[in-house]
N, C-alpha and C positions, 0 to 999 in steps of 0.2 A: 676691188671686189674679187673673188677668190670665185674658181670656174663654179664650184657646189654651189653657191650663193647665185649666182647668176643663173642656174637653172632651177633653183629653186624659186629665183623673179619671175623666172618665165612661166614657171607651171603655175603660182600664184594668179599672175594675170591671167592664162588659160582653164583656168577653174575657173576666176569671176566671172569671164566671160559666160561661162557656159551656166554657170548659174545664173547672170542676167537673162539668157536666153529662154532658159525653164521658164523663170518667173512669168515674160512675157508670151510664153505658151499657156501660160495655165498649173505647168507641171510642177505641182507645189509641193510635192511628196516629193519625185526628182531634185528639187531644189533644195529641200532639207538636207539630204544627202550631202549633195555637193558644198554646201554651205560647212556643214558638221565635218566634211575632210579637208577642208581650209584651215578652219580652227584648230583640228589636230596638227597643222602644221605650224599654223599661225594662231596663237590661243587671244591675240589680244589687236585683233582685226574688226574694228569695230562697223565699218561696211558689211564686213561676212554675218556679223552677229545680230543688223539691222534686218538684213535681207532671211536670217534665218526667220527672227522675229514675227516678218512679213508676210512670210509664205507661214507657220503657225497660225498666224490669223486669218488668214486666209481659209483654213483650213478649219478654225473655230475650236483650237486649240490654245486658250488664252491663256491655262497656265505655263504652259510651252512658251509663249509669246512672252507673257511677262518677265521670263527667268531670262531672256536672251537679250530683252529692254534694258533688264536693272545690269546685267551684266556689261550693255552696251553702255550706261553711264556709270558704273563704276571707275570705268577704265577714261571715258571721255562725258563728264558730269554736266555739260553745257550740248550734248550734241543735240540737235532740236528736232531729229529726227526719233530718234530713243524717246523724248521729253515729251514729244505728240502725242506717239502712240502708248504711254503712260498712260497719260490723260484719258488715252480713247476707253486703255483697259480698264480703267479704274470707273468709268460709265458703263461700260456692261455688267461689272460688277453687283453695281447699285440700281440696275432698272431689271423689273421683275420681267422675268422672260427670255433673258437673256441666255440661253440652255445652249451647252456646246453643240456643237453641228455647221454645217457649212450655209454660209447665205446663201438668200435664193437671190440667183444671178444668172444674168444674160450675159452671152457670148456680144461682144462688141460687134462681130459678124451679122450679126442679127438686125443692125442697123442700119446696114448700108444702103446710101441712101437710093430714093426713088422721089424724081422731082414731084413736089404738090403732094406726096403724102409722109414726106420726113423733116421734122423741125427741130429745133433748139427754144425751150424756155424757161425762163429763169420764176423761182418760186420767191414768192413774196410774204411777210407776216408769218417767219419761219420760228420750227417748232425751238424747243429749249436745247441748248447744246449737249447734255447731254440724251436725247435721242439722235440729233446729227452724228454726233462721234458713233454707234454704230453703223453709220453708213457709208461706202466707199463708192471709189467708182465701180460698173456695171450693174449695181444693187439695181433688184428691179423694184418700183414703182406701182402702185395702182392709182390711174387717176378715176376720185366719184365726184358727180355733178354735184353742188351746193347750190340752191339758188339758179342764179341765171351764171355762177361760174364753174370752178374747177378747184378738188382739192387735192393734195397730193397725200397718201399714205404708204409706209413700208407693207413688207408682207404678214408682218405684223398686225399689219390695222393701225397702229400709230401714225396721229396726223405729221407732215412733215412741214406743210404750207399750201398759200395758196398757189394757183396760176395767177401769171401775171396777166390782166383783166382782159386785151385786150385777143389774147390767144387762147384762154380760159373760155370767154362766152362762147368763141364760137367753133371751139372743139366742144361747148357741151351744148350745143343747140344738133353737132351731127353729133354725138353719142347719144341724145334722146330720139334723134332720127333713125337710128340702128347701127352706125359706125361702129366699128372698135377698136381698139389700140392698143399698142405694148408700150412701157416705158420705163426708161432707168436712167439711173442718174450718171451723169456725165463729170460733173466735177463739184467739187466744197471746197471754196476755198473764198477769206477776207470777208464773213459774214455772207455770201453769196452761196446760193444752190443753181444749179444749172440740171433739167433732166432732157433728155433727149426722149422725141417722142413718134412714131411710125403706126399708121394706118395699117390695119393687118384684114378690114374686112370692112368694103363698104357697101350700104344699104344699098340696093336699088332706087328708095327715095332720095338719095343722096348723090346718084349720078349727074356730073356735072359741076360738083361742088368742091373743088380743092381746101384738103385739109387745111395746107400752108399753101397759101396763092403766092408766086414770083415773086411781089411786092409790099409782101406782107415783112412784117418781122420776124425773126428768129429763127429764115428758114435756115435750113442745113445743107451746110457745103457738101460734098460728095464723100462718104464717108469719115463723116463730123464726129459721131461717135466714138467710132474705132480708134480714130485719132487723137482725139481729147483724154479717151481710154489710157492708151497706151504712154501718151505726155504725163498723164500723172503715174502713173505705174515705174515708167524712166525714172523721174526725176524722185523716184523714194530710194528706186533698189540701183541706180549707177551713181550714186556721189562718189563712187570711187576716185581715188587720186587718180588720174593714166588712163579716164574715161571723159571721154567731152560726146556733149548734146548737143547733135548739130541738124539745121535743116528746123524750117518751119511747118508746115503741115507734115512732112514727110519725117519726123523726128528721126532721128538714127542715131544710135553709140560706135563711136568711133574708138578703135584704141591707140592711146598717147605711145607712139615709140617711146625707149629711151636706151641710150648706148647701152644699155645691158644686153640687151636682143645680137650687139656688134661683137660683145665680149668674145676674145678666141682663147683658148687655152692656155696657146703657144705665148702670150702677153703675161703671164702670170712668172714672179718671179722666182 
């Protein structure tokens, strides 16, 4: 490999880097950017062109999004990352409401937990795939009482599912007691909804009564949100080649040395 080639590895992977990093800020405008100067160097970078995709929709920019998808399977027609988020665009497409703008979304920060009033639960009797496919992680959530449970809706109003029963009844026996909550979704994935959910205001009639008791189910580990956040968010925009996911709660992108980083001029013949 010839010295230009070699600093053109390195600025490559110094780019991805820095557009993973966007992304996992937030900086989605940022990351466009950086993504769109990759391409100009590399046009047929199908990681760059997912992650442009990504931040697009993020951004509720879907005809953006889709041109960066089809273009990410033209080039690699099987990648199932492109293939997904098809899929996803092609449901907002077709469901009435779907009007460009950005979701309404909670900062993962917003969750972090406080023991007995931050939990994890999983939604049951969920809605049609496509209403799921508009939603990612940090979407926020409304949960309203049914009956003696809990249902889950976007900000939409559109049903998402139920709570599962046993965390359901008795978040809605203290939301009829005057409780109230924030919640958003944590992760979609293998037919599963997971929302993360936090006490933000509890009644006086209600003192003494933990949302999520110790030994209850689904409570949440210590910044379960943020973390589950950012695990899905990883593992969209780092499939890069010379990128590894390492660490279990604590996720982290490491980057793959490789002898290019070593390459010296003076070697070149």
């Amino acid at each position: 490999m010839s010295y230009q080639e070699a600093e053109w590895s390195k600025l490559r992977r110094q780019s991805t880097k820095q557009a993973i990093d966007l992304a996992m800020q937030g900086g989605w405008r940022e990351a466009i950017a950086v993504n769109q100067n990759i391409l100009e160097m590399f046009p047929e970078d199908v990681e760059a062109l997912n992650r442009l995709g990504r931040a697009y929709l993020e951004l509720g920019e879907y005809k953006e999004a889709e041109a960066a998808y089809r273009r990410s399977t033209e080039i690699d027609p099987y990648n199932a990352i492109a293939v997904k988020n098809l899929q996803r665009l092609s449901y907002l497409r077709e469901v009435a409401g779907a009007a460009e703008g950005g979701a309404d979304r909670l900062e993962p920060q917003a969750f972090i937990e406080e023991v007995g009033k931050t939990g994890v639960v999983q939604l049951n009797n969920l809605a049609p795939p496509e209403v799921l496919a508009r939603m990612v992680a940090g979407d926020r959530v409304q949960l309203q009482i049914e009956g003696t449970g809990l249902t889950a809706e976007n900000s939409r109003g559109d049903y998402l599912g139920i709570v599962e029963p046993e965390q359901g009844q008795r978040l809605a026996r203290l939301m009829a007691g005057g409780n109230k909550y924030s919640a958003a979704i944590v992760s979609l994935a293998d037919g599963m909804v997971s929302v993360i959910v936090r006490e933000i205001q509890q009644d006086p009639s209600q003192v003494g009564r933990s949302s999520f008791p110790s030994k209850g189910v689904g409570v949440a580990r210590p910044d379960y949100g943020e973390r589950a956040i950012r695990r899905e968010l990883i593992e969209e925009i780092s499939n890069d080649p010379g990128y590894t996911v390492v660490g279990g709660d604590e996720a982290e992108i490491l980057v793959d040395e490789s002898p290019d980083d070593d390459f010296d001029a003076s070697d070149e013949e």
